[in-house]
N, C-alpha and C positions, 0 to 999 in steps of 0.2 A: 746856498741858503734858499728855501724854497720860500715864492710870495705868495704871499696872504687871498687864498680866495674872496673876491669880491662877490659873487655867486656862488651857488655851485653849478649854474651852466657854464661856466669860467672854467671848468676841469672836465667838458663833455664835448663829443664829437661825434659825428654819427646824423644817421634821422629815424623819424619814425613814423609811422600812416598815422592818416586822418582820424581821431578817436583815440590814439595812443599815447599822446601827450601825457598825461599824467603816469606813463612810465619811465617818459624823458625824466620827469620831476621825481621820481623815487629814485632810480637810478642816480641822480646829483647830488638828491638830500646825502647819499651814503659819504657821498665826502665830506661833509662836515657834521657826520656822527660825533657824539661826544661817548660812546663808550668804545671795546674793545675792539671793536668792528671798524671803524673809521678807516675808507679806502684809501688806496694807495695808489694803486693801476686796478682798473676792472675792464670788462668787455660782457653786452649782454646781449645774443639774438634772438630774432623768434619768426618764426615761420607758421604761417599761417595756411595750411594748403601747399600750394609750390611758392607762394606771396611772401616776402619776407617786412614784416611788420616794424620790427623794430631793431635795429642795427646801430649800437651807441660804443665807445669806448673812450676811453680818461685817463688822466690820472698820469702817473710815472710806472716805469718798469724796474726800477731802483729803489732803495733806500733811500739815497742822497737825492729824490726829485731832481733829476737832473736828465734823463730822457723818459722823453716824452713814451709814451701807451700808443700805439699804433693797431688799425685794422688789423695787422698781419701778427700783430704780438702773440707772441708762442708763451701756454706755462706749464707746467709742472699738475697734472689734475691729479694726482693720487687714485683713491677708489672709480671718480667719474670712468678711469680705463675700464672696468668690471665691466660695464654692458655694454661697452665695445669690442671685448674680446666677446659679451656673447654674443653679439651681433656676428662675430666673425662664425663661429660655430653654428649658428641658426644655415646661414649661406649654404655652411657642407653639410647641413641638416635637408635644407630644400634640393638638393642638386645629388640626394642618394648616399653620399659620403657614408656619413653618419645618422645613428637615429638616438632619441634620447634617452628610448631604451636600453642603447647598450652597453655593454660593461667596458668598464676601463682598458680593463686588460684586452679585451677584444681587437682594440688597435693599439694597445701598450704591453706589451705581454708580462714584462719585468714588474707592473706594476702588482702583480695577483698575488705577489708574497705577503706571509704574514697574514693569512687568512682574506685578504682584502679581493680574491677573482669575482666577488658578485655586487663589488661598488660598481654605480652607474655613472652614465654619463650626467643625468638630471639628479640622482643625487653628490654630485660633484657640485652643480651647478648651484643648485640650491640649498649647498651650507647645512648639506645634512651626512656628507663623506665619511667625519668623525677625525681629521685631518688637520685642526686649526693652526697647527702650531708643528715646526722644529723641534722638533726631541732633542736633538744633538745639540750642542751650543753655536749660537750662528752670530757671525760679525756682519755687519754692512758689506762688507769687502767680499764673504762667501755669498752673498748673494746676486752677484756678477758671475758668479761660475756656474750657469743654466745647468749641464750637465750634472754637475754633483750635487744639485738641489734637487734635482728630478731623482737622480738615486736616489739619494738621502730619502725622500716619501715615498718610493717604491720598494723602501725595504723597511718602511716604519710601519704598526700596529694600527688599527684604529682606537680610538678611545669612546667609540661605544658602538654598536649593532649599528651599522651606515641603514637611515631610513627612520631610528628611533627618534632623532634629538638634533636638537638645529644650533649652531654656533656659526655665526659669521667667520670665515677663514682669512683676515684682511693679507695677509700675505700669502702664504701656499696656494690659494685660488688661482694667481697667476701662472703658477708652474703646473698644478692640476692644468687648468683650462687649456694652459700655453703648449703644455705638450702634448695635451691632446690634438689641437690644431697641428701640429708638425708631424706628430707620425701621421694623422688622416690624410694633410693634404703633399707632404714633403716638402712645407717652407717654413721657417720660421714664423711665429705668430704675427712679426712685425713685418716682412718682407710677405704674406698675406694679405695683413690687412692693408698693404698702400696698394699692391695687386690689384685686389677684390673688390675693397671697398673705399678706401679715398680716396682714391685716385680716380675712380668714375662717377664718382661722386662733388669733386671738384673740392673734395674737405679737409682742410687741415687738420689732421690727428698721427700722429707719430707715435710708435713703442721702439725704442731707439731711434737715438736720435745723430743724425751726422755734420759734423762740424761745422760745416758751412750754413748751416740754421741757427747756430750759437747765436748769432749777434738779433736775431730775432726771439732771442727769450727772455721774458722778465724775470727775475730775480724772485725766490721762494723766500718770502719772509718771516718769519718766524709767530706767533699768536704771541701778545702783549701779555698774554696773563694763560700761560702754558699748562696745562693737563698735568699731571705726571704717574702715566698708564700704570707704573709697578706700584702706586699708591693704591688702584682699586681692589675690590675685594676678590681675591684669587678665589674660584674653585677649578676641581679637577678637570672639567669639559674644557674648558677655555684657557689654562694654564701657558704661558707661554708665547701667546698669543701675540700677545702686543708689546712682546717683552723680550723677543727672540729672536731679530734683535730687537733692542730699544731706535727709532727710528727719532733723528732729528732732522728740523725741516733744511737745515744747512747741508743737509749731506746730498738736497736738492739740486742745489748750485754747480756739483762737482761735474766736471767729465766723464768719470767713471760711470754717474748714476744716470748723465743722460748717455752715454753709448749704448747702455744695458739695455736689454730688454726684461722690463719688470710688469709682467702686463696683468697684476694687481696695483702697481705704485706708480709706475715713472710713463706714461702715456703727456705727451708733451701736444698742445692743443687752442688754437683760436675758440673763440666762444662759436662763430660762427660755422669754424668744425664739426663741432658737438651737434651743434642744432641741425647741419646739413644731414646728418646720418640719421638722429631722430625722428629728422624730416622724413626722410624716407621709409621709416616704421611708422608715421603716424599717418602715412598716405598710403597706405596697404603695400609697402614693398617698392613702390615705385616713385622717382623722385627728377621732376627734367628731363622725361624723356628715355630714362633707364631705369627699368627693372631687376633688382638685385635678389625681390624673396615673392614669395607666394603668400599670400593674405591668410592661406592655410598655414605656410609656418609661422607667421608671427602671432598666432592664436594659440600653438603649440608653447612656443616660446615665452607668451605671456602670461600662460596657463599655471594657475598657485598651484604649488607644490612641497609647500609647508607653510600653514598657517600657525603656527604652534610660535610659543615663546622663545625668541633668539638667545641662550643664555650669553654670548659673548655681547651683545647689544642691550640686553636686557631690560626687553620691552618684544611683544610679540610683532610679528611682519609675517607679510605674505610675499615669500621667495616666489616667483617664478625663475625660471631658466635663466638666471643669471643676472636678472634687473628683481627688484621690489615693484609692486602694486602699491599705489596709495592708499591699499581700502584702511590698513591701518596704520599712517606715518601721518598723512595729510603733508608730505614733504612737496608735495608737485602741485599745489593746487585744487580746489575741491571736490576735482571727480574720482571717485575711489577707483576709476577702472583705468587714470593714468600711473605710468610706468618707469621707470628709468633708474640712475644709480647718480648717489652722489660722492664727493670725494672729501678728504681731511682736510678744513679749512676753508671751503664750503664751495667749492666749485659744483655743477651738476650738470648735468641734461637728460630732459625728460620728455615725454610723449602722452599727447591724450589724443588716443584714437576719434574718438568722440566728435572733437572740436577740429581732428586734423591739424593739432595744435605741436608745434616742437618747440623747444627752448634750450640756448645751449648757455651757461654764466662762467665767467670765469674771476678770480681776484686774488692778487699776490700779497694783499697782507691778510693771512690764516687768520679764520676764529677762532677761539679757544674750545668752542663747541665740539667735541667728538661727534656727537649727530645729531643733523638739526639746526645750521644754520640761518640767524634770523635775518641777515639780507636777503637770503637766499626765496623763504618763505615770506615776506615781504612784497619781496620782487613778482615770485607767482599769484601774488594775492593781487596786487594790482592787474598785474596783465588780463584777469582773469575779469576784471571790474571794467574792464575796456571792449572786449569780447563783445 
């Protein structure tokens, strides 16, 4: 039985710079929210330059309050994966690999069936492929088998002119993006990115995950007052979508889903993970010492590439190459020209070039919010009032 907060710095650890206090104080309030939001475990960093500002975490990594949230606590981000995988692709974007111009097929050959040889790589990225969705009927379980999901879209149709019409692809993105990284580079998306980029980076971010990390992740809790995606209003562009499979947040917890590599869903991550690699986008590429990208590709990278209405989001956004722009979400704080992805349930990490500003959140009990979490916007509103 968990006791009674006497505070809410009573559920808080961590520090934070001089000036930053009153993000200690937001971050705390969240545990004794009175609506759906009310924390459970969270972790929030921020990097300021190479400076890291603010460094807090709380709470439980359980249901039953019974362990403790630790620095090192690993979770479940959902979508946050999204512009870590393109962070990975930017990498073999700077280094010659790949260019954003090119087609799919170019380094996938299989995929040109079905009239699809002149999708790109940026229209991949930016959720204009025509792709969103499984045609075939997919279970939880088929989506562990990498192989037959990359077929399966290399022999699917598009569902409109790739280039015309923007749909968020909250699943297929991962195996688009994922296998593009593996034929380019010849590693797996996951066994890349700890390569590449986490591992020089010093950052906790995992896309499969290996056992002996287990007892360092908190437990994916479910939203108190849960969505139910097959209730919204179907049309043809986005059919499927969120429904193909039906995703519940318990199938988080499994083995199967952390082995996987899902690198639109299952990306498993400290807060200060998140942050350490935005850090390094929000510092022209370079982050400690090492240099990962050219100041030229992260411009490329964050260069909109559909500003047009999202019908699967349905609400317009400005896709770049694998992250959203703030200019129309105000998801990241008030500079339209910050950048990043956030995940279901309200994890994110973001970057404002600007301020050289990074933030990575993390929190294991889900909002009910499909996009748009209001800890999440909270949280950057203050940091931002501290600045």
């Amino acid at each position: 039985m968990s006791t009674q907060l006497q505070s809410p710095f009573d559920a808080v650890s961590g520090n934070v710079a001089a000036g930053f206090e009153p993000v200690r104080e937001q971050f705390a309030a969240n545990f004794l929210r009175t609506d759906h939001c009310r924390e459970v475990g969270a972790a929030l960093s921020v990097f300021q330059g190479e400076r890291c500002v603010v460094d807090l975490w709380g709470g439980h990594a359980d249901a039953a309050r019974v362990h403790p949230w630790r620095k090192d606590t690993l979770l479940n981000v959902y979508s946050t994966t999204k512009g870590i995988v393109a962070t990975c692709i930017a990498l073999l974007v700077d280094r010659g690999v790949l260019r954003y111009e090119d087609t799919v097929a170019s380094v996938w050959p299989e995929f040109a069936q079905n009239g699809k040889q002149h999708v790109t790589l940026a229209q991949v990225l930016s959720h204009q492929a025509g792709l969103p969705a499984f045609e075939d009927p997919t279970t939880v379980s088929d989506l562990y088998d990498w192989h037959a999901r990359c077929a399966a879209l290399a022999r699917q149709k598009t569902r409109w002119t790739p280039g015309e019409k923007t749909a968020y692809h909250p699943i297929t993105y991962g195996y688009l993006a994922g296998e593009i990284v593996r034929r380019a580079s010849g590693r797996s998306v996951g066994e890349f990115l700890q390569q590449e980029l986490a591992i020089p980076l010093e950052a906790d971010f995992f896309i499969g995950l290996e056992p002996a990390l287990d007892r360092r992740v908190a437990a994916t809790l479910a939203p108190k007052n849960m969505i139910d995606p097959s209730a919204l209003p179907p049309i043809e562009e986005t059919r499927l979508s969120v429904t193909n499979p039906l995703l519940h947040p318990q199938a988080a917890n499994t083995a199967e889903w952390r082995r996987a590599e899902l690198p639109a869903l299952n990306g498993h991550a400290s807060a200060e993970g998140i942050a350490r690699i935005y850090a390094m986008l929000a510092n022209g590429g370079s982050f400690q010492r090492r240099r990962l990208l050219s100041p030229a590709t992260i411009v490329r990278m964050t260069r909109v590439l559909s500003d047009r209405m999202d019908l699967t989001l349905g609400m317009p956004a400005n896709w770049a190459a694998g992250v959203v722009l703030n200019s129309t979400t105000t998801f990241f704080g008030p500079n339209p020209q910050a950048y990043g992805h956030s995940g279901w349930g309200g994890s994110f990490g973001c970057a404002d070039p600007d301020r050289q500003l990074a933030i990575g959140y993390v929190c294991n009990q889900m909002g009910p919010d499909l996009v748009g979490d209001v800890r999440a916007r909270e949280l950057c509103a203050t940091i931002y009032r501290c600045l």
